[in-house]
PADREN-179199 format. One line per 8 residues: number of its first residue (from 1); for each residue z, x, y of C-alpha. Coordinates in Angstrom, 2 decimals, always signed. Example, Ala and Ser with C-alpha at 12.3 -4.5 7.8 and 13.67 -1.06 7.14 Angstrom:
1> +7.80:+12.30:-4.50 ~ +7.14:+13.67:-1.06
This chain:
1> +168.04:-59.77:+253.62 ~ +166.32:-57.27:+255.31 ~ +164.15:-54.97:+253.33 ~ +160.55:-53.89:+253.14 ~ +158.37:-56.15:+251.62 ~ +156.82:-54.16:+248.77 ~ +155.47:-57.15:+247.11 ~ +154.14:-58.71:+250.38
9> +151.53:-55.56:+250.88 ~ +151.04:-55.75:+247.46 ~ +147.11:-56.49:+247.48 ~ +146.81:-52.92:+249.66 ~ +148.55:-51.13:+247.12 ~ +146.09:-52.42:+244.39 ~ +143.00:-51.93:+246.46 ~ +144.09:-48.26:+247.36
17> +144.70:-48.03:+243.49 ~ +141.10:-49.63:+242.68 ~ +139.62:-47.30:+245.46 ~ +140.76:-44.30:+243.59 ~ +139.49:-45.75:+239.86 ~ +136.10:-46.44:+241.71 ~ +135.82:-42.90:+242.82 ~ +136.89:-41.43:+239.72
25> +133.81:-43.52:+238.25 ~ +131.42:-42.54:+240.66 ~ +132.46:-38.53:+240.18 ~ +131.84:-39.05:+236.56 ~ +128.47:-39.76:+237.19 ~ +127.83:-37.01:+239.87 ~ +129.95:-34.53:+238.80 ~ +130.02:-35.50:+235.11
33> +133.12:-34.96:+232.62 ~ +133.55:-31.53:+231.31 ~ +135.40:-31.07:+227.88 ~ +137.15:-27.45:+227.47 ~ +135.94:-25.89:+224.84 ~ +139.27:-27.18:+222.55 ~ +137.80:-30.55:+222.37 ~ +133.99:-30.01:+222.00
41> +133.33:-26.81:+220.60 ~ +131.26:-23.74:+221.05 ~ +132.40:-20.37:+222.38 ~ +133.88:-18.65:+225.61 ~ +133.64:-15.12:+226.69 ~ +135.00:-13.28:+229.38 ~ +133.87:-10.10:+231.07 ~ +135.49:-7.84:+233.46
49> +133.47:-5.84:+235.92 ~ +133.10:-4.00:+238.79 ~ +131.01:-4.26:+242.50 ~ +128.57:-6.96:+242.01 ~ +126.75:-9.43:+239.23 ~ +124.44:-11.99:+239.74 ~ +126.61:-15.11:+237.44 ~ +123.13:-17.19:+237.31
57> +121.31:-14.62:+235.81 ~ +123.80:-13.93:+232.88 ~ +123.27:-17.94:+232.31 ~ +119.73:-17.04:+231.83 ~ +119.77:-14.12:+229.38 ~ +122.74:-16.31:+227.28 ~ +120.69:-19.64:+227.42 ~ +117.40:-17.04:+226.65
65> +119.24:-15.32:+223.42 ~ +121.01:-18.34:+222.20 ~ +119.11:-21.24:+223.35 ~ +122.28:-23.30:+224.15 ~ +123.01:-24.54:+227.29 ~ +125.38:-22.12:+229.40 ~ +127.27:-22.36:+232.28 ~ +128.97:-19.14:+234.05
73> +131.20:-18.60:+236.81 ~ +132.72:-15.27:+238.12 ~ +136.53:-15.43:+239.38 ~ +138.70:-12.38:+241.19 ~ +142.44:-11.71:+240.41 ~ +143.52:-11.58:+244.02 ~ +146.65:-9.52:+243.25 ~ +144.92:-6.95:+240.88
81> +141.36:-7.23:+242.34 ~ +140.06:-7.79:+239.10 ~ +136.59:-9.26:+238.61 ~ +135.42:-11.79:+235.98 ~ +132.52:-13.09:+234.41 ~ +133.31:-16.16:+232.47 ~ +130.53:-17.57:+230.07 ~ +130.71:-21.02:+228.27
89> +128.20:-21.28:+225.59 ~ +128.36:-25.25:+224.60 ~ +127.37:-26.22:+221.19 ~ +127.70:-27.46:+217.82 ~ +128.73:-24.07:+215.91 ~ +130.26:-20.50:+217.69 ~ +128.82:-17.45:+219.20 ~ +128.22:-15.30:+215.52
97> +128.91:-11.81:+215.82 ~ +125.87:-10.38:+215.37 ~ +124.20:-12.73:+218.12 ~ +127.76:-11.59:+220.28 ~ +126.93:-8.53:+220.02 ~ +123.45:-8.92:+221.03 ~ +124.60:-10.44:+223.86 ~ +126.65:-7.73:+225.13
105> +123.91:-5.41:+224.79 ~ +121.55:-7.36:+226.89 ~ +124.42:-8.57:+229.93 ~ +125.00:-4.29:+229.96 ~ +121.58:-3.07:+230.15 ~ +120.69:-5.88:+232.69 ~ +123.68:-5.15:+234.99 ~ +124.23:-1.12:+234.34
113> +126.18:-0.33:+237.14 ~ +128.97:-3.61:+236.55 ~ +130.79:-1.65:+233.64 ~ +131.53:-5.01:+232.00 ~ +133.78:-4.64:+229.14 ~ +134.97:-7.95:+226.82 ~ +138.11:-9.18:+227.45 ~ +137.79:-12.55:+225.46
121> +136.03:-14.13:+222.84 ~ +137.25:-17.90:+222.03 ~ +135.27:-19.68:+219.37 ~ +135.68:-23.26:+218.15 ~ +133.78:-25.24:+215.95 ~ +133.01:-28.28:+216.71 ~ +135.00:-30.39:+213.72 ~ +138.02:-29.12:+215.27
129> +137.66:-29.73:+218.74 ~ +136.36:-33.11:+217.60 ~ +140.18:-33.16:+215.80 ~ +141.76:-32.00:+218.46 ~ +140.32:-34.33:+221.52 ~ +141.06:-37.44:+218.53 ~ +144.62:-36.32:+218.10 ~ +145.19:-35.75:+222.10
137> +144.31:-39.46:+222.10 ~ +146.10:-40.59:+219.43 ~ +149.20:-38.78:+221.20 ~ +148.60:-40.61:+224.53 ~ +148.26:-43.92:+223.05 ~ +151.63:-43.89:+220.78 ~ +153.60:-42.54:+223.53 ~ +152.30:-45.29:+225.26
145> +153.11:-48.07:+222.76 ~ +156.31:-46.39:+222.68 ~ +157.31:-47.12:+225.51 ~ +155.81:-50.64:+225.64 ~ +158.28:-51.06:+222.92 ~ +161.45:-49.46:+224.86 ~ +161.29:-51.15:+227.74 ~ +160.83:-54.77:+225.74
153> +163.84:-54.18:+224.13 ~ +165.57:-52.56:+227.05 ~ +165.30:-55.25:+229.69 ~ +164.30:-58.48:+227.60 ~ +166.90:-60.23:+230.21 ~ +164.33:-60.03:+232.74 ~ +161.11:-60.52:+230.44 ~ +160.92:-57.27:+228.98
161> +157.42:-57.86:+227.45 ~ +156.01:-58.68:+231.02 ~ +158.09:-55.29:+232.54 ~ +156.69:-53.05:+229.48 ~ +152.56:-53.63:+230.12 ~ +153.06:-53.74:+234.07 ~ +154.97:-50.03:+233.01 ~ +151.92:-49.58:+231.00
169> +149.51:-50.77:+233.16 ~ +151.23:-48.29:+236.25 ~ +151.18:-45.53:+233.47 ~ +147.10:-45.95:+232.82 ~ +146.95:-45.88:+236.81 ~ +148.82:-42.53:+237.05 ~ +146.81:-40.85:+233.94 ~ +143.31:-42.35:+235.56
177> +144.51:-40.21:+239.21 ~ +145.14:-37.42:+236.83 ~ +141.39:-37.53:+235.28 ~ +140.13:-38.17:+238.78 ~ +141.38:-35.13:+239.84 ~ +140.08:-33.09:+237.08 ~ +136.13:-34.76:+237.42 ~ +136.52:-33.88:+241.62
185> +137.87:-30.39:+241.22 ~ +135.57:-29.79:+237.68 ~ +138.41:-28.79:+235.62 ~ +137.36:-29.11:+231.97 ~ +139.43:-31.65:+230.25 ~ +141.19:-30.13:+227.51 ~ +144.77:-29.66:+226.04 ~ +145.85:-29.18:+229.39
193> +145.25:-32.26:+230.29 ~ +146.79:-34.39:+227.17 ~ +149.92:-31.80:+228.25 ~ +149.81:-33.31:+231.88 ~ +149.43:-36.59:+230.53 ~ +152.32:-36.52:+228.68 ~ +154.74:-35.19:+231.03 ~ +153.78:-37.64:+233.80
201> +154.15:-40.52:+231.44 ~ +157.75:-39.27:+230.70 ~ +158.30:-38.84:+235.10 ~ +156.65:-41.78:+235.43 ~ +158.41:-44.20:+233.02 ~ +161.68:-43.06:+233.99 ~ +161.80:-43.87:+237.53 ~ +160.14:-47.46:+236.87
209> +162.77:-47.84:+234.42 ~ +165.47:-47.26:+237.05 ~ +163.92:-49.99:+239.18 ~ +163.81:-52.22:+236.25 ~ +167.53:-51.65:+235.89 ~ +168.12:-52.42:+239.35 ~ +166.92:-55.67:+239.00 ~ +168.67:-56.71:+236.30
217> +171.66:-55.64:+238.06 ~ +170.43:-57.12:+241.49 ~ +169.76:-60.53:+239.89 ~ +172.87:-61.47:+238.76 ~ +174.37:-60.30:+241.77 ~ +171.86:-62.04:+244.09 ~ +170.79:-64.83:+242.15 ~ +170.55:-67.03:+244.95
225> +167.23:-65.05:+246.45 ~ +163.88:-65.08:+245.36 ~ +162.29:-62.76:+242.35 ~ +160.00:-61.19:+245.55 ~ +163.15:-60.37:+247.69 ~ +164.99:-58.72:+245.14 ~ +162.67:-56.77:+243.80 ~ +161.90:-55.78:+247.09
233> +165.65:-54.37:+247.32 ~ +165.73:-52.98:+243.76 ~ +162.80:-50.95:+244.61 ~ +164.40:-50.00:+248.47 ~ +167.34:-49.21:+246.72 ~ +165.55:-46.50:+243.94 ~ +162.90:-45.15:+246.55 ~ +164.75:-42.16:+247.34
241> +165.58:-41.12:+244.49 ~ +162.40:-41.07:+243.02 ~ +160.67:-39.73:+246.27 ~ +163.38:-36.67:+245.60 ~ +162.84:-36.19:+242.14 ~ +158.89:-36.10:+242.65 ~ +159.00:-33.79:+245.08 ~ +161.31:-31.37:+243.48
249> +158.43:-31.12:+240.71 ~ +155.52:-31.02:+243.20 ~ +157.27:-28.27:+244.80 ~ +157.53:-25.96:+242.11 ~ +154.29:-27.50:+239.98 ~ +153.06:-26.22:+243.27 ~ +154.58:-23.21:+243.46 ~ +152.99:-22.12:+239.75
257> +149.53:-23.64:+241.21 ~ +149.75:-20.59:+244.06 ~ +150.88:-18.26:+241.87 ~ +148.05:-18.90:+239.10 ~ +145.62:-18.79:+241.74 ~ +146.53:-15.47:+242.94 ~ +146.64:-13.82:+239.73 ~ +143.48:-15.74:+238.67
265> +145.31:-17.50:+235.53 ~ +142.83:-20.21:+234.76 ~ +144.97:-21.87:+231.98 ~ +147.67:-22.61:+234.06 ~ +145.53:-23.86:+237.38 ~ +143.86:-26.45:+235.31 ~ +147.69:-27.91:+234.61 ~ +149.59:-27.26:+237.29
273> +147.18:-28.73:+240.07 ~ +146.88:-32.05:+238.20 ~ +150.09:-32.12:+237.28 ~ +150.88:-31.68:+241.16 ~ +148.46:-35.08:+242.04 ~ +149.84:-36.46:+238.94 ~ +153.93:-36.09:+240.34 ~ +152.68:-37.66:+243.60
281> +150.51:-40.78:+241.51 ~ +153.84:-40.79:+239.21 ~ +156.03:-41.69:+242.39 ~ +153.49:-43.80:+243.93 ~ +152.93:-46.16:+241.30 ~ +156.62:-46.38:+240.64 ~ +156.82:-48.35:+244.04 ~ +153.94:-49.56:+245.25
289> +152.34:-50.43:+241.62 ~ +154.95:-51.47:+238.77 ~ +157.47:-53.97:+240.58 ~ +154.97:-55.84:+242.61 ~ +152.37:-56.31:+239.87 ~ +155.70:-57.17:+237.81 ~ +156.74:-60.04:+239.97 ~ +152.52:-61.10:+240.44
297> +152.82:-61.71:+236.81 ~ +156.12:-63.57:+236.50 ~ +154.95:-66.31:+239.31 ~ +151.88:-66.54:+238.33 ~ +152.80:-67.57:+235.03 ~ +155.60:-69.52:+236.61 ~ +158.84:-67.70:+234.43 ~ +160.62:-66.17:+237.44
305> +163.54:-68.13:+237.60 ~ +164.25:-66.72:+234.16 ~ +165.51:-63.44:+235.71 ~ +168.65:-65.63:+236.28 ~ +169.48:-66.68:+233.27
């Protein structure tokens, strides 16, 4: 039976896989792991202004009023031209008003000519976004289990135990690509990402679940070949569909990407761009990750032939 042997390159799949977890470790440590302000508290502002501002100084006159640490950045609506200065005052408690409003005294005398004018004020205190990083977690985790569960039940003719935590384990590789991109491209790790996380479980899960169901069906019809071989088919036999379906949502989770750039929508950037890495991680470890580490399992604890039964 001629197919491609999935399983046989199986050991470059994992080291590509292990190559991106390593990275994702390393950028932790040089880029470090930014929490939006949902998850550890402390307040955001924005600004709009006009010709110039220096975004390092406004860090200094924050950090001098409210002796937090600050970071600042200054973005540009490309359609409307508008100009932003975004300030992220970390901390256990928000920005007060009274110390707000000092602040917006100082920022205008020091930069007269910008016209800045508030847009936004976010505040969250810290027991909440405490709350709120647990319970993205806690979300995470169940769905997980969840489906741990389903596919046990689903496809116990083929070991559905084994075929749940290789899911899982393919599911943990797709959410780790997801908070790789965010540490490399410094997007702060907030509800956003527990949203991404969530929908590329459910993309993910689905399409190994359509594999799974091909070997079932491919076992009894081929039950003279080996577990390796057809896998190998069940997996030739989904690839196109799931290559389709994953690019139909990196398309237009593209598509929202450009357009949030343009109009400087920061919200919807820091989802759509890792959801876009996370569609293509979603269809990779479909293929390349779930069946072969499957079948790995199966002989190495020596219960393949059960697939037959």
């Amino acid at each position: 039976m001629n197919v491609i042997d999935f399983y046989g390159k199986r050991r470059i799949y994992f080291a590509i896989s292990l190559a991106i977890l390593v990275i994702g470790v390393v950028m932790s440590f040089v880029n470090g792991v930014q929490l939006d302000i949902q998850f550890k508290g402390g307040s955001l502002i924005k600004y709009s202004y006009k010709g110039k501002i220096d975004a390092d100084k406004a860090a200094d006159i924050t950090t001098d009023l409210t002796k937090r640490v600050v970071s600042t950045q200054t973005t540009t609506d490309l359609s409307s031209g508008q100009k932003r200065l975004i300030i992220n005052i970390a901390g256990d408690y928000g920005l007060d008003v009274k110390d707000q409003e000092k602040l917006d005294v100082a920022l205008k005398k020091e930069f007269p000519d910008a016209k800045l004018k508030l847009s936004e004020s976010t505040m969250v205190e810290p027991f909440f976004g405490k709350k709120f990083l647990t319970n993205g977690i806690k979300a995470i985790l169940l769905s997980s289990v969840l489906v741990v569960i389903y596919v046990w039940f689903r496809f116990r003719r083929i070991g559905g135990l084994s075929a749940g935590i290789m899911a899982l384990v393919a599911l943990f590789h797709d959410l780790m690509v997801v908070y790789v991109t965010c540490v490399i491209f410094r997007i702060p790790i907030g509800d956003s990402f527990v949203a991404v996380a969530l929908t590329i479980i459910g993309y993910s899960i689905n399409d190994t679940i359509v594999i799974y169901d091909r070997i079932r069906e491919n076992s009894k019809k081929y039950s003279r070949e080996s577990i390796e071989t057809v896998t190998n088919l069940s997996i030739a036999q989904s690839m196109t569909r799931s290559i389709n379906t994953n690019l139909a949502v990196l398309i237009s989770v593209s598509l929202v990407f450009i357009l949030a750039q343009v109009n400087s929508i920061e919200s919807v950037q820091s989802f759509a761009l890792p959801m876009a890495i996370g569609s293509i991680s979603g269809c990779y470890s479909t293929i390349c990750i779930a069946g072969p580490l499957w079948v790995t399992w199966k002989k190495h604890k020596g219960t393949e032939h059960k697939i037959y039964q």
